[in-house]
C-alpha positions in Angstrom: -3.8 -5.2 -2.5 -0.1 -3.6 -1.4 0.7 0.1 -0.7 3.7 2.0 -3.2 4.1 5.2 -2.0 0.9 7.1 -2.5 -1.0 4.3 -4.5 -3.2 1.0 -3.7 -2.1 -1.4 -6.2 -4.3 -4.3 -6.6 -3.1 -7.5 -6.8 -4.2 -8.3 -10.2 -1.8 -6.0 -11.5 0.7 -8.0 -10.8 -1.1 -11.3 -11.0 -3.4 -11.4 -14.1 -1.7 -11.9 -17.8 -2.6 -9.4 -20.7 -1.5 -8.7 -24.5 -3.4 -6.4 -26.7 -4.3 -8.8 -29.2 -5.7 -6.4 -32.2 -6.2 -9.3 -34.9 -8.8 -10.9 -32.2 -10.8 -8.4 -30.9 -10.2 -5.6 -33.5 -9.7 -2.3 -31.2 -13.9 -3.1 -29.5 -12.4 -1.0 -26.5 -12.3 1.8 -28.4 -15.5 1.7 -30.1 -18.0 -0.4 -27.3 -18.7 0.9 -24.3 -21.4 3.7 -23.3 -18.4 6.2 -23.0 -15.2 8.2 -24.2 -11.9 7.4 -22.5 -11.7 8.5 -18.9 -8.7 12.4 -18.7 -7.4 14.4 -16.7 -8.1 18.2 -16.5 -3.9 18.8 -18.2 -5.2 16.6 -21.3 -8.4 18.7 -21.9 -6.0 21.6 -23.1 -3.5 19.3 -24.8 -6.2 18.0 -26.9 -7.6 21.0 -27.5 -3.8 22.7 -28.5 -3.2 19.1 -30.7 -6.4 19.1 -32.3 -5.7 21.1 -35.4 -2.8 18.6 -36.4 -4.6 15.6 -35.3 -7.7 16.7 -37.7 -6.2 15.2 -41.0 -5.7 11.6 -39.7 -9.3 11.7 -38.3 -12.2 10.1 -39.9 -15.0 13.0 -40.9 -17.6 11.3 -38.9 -15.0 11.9 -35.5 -14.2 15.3 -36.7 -18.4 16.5 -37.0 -18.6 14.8 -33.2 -15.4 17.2 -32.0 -16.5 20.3 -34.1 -20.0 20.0 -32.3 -19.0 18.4 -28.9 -15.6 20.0 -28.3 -12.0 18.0 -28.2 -13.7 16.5 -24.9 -16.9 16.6 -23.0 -17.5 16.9 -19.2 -20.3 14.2 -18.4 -23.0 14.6 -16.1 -21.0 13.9 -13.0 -18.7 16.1 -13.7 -16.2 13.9 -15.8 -13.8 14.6 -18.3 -13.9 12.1 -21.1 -13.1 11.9 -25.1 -16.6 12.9 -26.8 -18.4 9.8 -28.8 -19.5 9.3 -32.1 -23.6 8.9 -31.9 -22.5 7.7 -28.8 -20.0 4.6 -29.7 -17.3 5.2 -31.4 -14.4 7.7 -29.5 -14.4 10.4 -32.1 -10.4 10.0 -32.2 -11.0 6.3 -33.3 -9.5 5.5 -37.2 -9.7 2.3 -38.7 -6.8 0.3 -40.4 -7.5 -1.4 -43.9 -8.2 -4.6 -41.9 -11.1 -2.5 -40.0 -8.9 -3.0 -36.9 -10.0 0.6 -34.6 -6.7 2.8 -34.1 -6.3 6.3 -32.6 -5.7 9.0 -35.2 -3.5 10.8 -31.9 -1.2 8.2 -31.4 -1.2 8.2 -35.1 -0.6 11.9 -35.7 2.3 11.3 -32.7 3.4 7.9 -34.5 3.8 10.3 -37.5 5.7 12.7 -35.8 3.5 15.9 -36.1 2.4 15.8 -32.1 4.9 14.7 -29.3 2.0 13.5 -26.8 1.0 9.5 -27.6 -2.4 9.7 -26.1 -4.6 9.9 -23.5 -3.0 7.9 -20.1 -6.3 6.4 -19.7 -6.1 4.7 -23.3 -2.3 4.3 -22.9 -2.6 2.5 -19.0 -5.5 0.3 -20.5 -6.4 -2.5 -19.2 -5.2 -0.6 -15.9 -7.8 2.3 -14.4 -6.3 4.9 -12.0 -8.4 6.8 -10.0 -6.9 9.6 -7.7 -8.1 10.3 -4.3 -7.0 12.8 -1.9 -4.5 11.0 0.0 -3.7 8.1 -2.6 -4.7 6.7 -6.0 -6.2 3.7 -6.8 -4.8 1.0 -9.2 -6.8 -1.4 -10.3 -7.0 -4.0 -13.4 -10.1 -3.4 -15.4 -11.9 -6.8 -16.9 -13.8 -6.4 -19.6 -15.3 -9.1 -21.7 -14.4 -7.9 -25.1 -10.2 -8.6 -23.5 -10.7 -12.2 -23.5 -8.2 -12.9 -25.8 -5.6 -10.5 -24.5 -5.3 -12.8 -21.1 -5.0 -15.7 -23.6 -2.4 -14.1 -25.3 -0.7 -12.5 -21.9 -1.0 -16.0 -20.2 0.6 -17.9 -23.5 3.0 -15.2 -23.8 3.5 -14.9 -19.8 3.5 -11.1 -19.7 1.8 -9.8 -16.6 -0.7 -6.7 -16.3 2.0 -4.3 -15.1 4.7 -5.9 -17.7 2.6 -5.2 -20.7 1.5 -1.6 -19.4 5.4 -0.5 -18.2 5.6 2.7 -20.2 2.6 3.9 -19.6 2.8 3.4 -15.8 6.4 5.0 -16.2 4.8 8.1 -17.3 1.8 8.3 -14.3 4.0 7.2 -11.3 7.8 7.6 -12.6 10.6 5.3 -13.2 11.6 4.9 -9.8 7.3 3.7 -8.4 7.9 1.0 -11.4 11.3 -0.3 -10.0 9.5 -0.4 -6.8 6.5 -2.1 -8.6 8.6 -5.3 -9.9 10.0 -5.7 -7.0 6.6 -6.2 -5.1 5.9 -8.6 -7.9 9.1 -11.0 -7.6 7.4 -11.5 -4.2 4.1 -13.2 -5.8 
């Protein structure tokens, strides 16, 4: 682990090799898993202000889960997360004509009706942030169902951090990520 500023990087950030590969594992990330994607308290009223124009790119199962669960839940511990379809699928979760899971948000932004992408949690993925008082925490998230996205990264030789740069841009700014490579030309 190394120290930026006010976060503790882990090395695998900078280490490990990943690249979505969509074809492979068909979006599982968005549909395994026991819950929604992980927000911060700002997105809860963003998704709640977006909601209306994200409605008509969202499948009618997703739009019963929202219209009964809220844009997002608060889990027993006190987390704010996306809210699940009979508790798999995220409720913002579409599906392509190859059955490939995509988010109808980054599709109503891709569209141009909404200028927010997503969640940072689903854009940062395969990287997890969790803030502290003093610092935040960045770590690289395994999961199983990536497998083929460290094949990829490692055949394509595009590290964690590499693949993730605009996302990270937009949680730590452009300046933490210029810091960042350099760190990792030391590896």
């Amino acid at each position: 682990m190394f120290q930026l500023g006010k976060t503790i990087v882990s090395d695998d950030v900078v280490q490990k090799d990943f690249v979505c590969n969509l074809s492979a594992c068909k979006g599982a990330c968005c549909v395994d898993g026991d819950a929604g994607a992980p927000l911060d308290k700002e997105e809860t009223t963003i998704l709640d202000d977006i909601y209306p124009k994200v409605k008509p790119f969202m499948r009618k199962e997703g739009i019963e889960a929202i219209e009964t669960q809220g844009a997002y839940i608060t889990t027993e511990e006190g987390e704010l997360e996306t809210p699940l379809i009979n508790n798999a699928d995220c409720a913002y979760v579409i599906f392509d004509e190859n059955e490939v899971a995509l988010c109808a948000i980054e599709e109503a932004y891709n569209q141009g009706e909404i200028s927010w992408k997503k969640p940072l949690s689903c854009h940062l993925y395969p990287i997890r942030v969790r803030d502290y008082t003093e610092f935040s925490a960045v770590n690289y998230h395994k999961w199983q169902i990536c497998d083929d996205a460290c094949v990829l990264g490692e055949a394509l030789q595009v590290p964690v951090y590499k693949f993730v740069k605009e996302a990270l841009i937009r949680k730590f700014g452009e300046d933490w990520y210029m810091e960042l490579e350099k760190v990792a030309e030391t590896f």
